[in-house]
N, C-alpha and C positions, 0 to 999 in steps of 0.2 A: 817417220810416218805419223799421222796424227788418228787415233781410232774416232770414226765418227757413230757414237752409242745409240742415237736417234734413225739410223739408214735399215732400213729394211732387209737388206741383205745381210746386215753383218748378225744382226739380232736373229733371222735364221739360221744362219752359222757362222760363228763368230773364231772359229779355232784356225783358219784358212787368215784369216786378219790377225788372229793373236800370235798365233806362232811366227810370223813376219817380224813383230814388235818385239818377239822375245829374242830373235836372231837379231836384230839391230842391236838391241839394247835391253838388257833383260832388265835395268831398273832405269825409269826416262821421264820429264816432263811432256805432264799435257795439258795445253795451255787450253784448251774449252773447259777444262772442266777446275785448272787450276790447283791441281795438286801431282803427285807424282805417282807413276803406274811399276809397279813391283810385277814384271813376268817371270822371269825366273824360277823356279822353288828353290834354291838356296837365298835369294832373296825376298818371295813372299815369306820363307818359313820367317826370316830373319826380321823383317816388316811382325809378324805375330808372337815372334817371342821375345826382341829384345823390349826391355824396361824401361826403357828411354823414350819409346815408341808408344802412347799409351788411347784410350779413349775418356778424353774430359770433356762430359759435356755442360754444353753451353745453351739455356736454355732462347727458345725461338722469341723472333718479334713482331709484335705487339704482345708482352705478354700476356696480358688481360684476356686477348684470343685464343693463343695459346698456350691457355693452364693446361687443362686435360691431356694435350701430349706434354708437356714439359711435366707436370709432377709425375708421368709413369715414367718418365726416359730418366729425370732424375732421381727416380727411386732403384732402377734397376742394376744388376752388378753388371751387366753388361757394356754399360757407360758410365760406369768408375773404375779407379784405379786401386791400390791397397792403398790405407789400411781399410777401406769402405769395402772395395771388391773383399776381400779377402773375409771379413764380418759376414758379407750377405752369402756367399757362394758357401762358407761352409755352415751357415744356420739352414739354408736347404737342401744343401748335400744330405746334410745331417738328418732331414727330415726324411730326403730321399730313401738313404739307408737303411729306413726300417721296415725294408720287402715289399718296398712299392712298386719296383720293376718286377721282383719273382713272379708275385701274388697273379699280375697280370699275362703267364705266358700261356697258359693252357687257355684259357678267356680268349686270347687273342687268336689262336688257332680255329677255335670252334668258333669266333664270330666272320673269320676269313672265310671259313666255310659256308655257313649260314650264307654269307651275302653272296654269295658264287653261285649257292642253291637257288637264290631268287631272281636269277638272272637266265634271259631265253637263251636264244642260239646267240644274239647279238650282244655285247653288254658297254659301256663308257667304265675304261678301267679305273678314270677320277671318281666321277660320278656315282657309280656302283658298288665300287672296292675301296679302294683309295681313301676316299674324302670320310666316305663312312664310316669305315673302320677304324681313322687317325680322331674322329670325334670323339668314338666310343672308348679308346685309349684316354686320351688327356679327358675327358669327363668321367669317367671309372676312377682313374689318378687321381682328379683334385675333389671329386665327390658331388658331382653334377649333378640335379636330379631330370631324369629320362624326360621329363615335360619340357625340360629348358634347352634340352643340347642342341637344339634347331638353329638354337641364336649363337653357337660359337663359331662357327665356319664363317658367317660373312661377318661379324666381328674380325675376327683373325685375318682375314683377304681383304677388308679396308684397310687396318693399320699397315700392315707391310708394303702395300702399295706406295707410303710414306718411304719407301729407301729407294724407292726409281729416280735414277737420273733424268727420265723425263716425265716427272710425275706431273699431273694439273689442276687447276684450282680446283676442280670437281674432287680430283683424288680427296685434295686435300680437306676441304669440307668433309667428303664422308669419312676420314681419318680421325678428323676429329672428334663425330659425333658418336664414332665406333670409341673411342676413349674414354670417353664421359660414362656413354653407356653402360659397357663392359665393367668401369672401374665400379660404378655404382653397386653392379648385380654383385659383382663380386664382395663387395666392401658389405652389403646384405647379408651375402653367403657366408663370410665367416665369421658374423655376429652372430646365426645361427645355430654357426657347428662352438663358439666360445660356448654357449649355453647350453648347446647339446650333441658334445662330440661324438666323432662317429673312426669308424678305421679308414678314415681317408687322408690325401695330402693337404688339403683346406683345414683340418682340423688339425693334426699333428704342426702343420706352419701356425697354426694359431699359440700354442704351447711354445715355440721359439720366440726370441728374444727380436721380432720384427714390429715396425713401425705399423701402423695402419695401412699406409701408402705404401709403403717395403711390402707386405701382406701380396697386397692387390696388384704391385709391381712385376713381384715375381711369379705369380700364376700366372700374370698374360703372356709373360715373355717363354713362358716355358708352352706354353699352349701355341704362342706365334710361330715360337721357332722350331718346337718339336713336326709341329701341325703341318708347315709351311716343308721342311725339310722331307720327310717324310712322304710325303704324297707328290711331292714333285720330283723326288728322286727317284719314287718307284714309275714313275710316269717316264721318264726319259730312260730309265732301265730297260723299261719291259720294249721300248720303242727302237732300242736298241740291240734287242735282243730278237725283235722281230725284222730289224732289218740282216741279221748274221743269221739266219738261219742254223747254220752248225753252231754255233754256242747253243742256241737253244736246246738243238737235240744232246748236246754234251749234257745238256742239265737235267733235261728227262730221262736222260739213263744212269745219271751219277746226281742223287740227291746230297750228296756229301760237300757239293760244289758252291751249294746256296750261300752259305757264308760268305767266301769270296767272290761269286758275283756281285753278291751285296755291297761290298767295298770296289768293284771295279765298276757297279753305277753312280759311285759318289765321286770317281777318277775321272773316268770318262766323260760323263756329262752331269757335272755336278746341279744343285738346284740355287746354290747358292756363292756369285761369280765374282763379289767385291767386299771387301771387308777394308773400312778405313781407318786408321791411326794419324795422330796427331802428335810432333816430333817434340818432346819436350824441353831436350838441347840440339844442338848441333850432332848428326850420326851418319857416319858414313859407310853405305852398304852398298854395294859390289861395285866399290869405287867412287861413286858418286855420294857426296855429301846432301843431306838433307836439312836445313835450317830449320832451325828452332824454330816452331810456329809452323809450319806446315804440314801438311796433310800430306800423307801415301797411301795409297790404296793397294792391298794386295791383291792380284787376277787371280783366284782361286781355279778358272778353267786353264787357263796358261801356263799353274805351276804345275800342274796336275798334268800336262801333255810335253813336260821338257826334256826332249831325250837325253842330257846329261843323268836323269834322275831313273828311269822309265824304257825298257826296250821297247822300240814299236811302237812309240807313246798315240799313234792314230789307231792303234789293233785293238777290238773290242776284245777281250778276251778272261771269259767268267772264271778261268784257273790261275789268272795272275799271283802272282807268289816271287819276292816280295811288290808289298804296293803299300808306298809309303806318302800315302795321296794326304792331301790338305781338305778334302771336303768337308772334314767337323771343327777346321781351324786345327789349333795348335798355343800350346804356349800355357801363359793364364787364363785365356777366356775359351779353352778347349771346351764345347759344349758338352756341358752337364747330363743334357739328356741324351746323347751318341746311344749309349747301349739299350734305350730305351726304343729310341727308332731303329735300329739295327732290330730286332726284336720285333716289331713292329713290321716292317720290310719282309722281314722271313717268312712269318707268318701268309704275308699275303702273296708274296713269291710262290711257297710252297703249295699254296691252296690251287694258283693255276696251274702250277705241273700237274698234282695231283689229278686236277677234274680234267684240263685240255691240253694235253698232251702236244693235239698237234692244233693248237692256238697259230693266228696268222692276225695280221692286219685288215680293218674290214674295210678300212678305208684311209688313205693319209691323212695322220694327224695334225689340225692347225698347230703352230706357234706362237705363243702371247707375244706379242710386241715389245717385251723386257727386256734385258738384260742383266741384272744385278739377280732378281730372284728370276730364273732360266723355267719354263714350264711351258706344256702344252695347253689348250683350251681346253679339249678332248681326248682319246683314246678310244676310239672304237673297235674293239678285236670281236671277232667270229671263234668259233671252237671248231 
């Protein structure tokens, strides 16, 4: 079968088309898009951890057009391999480590609440909870000041626009002007914090052994991906949770549960459905050989529903145990910030058991037209 990523129907729900693809052929060419599709979880995991398998990139053409995304893509450990990946990921691990995730869990508690308090009978769970809260994180984190945090969300929602399969020239324009932008304030921000540091992640990376561009690299990538993950996972979670009515009520009476829900909105319907590698030799996974030079993509929602892996891999269910899901990847480029949005997640999970107990749907939520990064437009729930 051939998945078509531009149909309307499948970008609704796309797990009725992927699990098809995963029973034919759990790893297959697909010739529209020209690289090879990993369904499986023993071979996306395999697509994300072998070495052989890596992300080089390659910077865009015209360059002259595109500097502003090519010096962030080529500064970040995201799209290097070791010994580059392996330099940047632990100079901001490293940065990480010193109680940037702690510092922020009581913060993040009282500000889920706070915005739950400002909200009527009706609320947009992006809009209201979500979006806002994922700001107030990654601007706390890298040391934002409260005047400017207005401008990271559509910064952050231009760039990643940049990984759609059907992105367009409009995307792309505002992709780039959000790069430019962003790198500038940033490349500002931490000339400010070199002069006058402060207990934040912009200044501590300033103290590491980073480039200028490495600096400003890895704060947007940690902002893109935290930002973007985060709020669209908890967006398909809670919309999932309101369509099972009984999980819900299992979790209003067992707060103990939150954790692994948490991990089974990142199983179920992850926010993030493709992750591409580039074959540096010749590597053969689950049978099939991959040619040097080519590109696989692993389905992040298709490895995540393979019942080899998964009992009842179509049953929502907030007590799953074990769930050995691929939603933060795997491997070398296991996202860094996982425990931070996990963290992040609970928080605002817990704030609406907390306040609305008996939370419903106020209205059916649209679906963005995506696929790679998976999200709703809205959320409208009632109390």
């Amino acid at each position: 079968m051939t998945l078509d990523f531009a149909d309307p129907g499948f970008l609704a729900d796309p797990y009725p088309a992927l699990a098809e693809l995963r029973e034919r052929a759990p790893l297959s060419w697909h010739e529209p898009t020209g690289r090879f599709l990993a369904a499986g979880h023993a071979e996306a995991n395999a697509v994300l951890r072998d070495r052989r398998l890596g992300r080089f990139w390659t910077d865009r053409e015209p360059a002259g057009v595109w500097e502003p995304f090519n010096t962030l893509h080529r500064n970040q450990m995201m799209e290097n391999e070791p010994p580059v990946h392996t330099r940047l990921r632990g100079l901001v691990a490293s940065a990480f480590a010193r109680g940037h995730v702690e510092r922020l869990g009581p913060s993040l508690h009282r500000e889920a609440a706070r915005l739950l308090s400002l909200a009527g009978p009706e609320l947009d769970l992006l809009a209201d909870l979500a979006e806002p809260l994922a700001v107030t994180v990654i601007a706390e984190l890298l040391g934002v000041p409260q005047a400017d945090r207005h401008r990271l969300r559509p910064w952050s929602a231009a760039i990643v626009r940049m990984y759609e399969v059907t992105r367009t020239a409009p995307d792309e324009a505002a992709a780039l002007t959000a790069c430019r932008e962003f790198a500038d304030y940033l490349g500002h921000l931490a000339a400010r914090r070199r002069a006058d540091p402060r207990d934040d992640l912009i200044s501590h990376l300033t103290e590491a052994a980073l480039t200028g561009p490495e600096l400003v690299a890895s704060a947007i990538l940690l902002l893109n991906a935290g930002h973007e993950a985060s709020v669209n996972a908890l967006g398909g979670g809670v919309v999932a949770l309101m369509r099972h009515r009984k999980q819900w009520q299992r979790l209003v009476a067992d707060r103990g549960l939150l954790p692994s829900a948490i991990e089974e909105f990142l199983r179920y319907d992850p926010p993030l459905h493709l992750f591409v590698r580039t074959a540096a030799a010749d590597v053969v996974i689950g049978g099939v050989t991959v040619p040097a030079g080519a590109d696989v993509a692993a389905l992040l929602g298709a490895a995540n529903r393979d019942p080899l892996v998964f009992a009842e891999p179509d049953v929502f269910d907030v007590g799953r145990d074990p769930n050995p899901h691929l939603g933060f990847g795997a491997g070398l480029h296991f996202c860094l910030g996982a425990p931070l949005a996990r963290l992040e997640m609970r928080a605002a999970l817990g704030a609406l058991v907390d306040r609305w107990p008996g939370l419903s749907l106020a209205a059916e939520p649209p679906q963005r037209p995506t696929f790679v990064l998976r999200a709703f437009r809205e959320v409208r729930l009632k109390g």
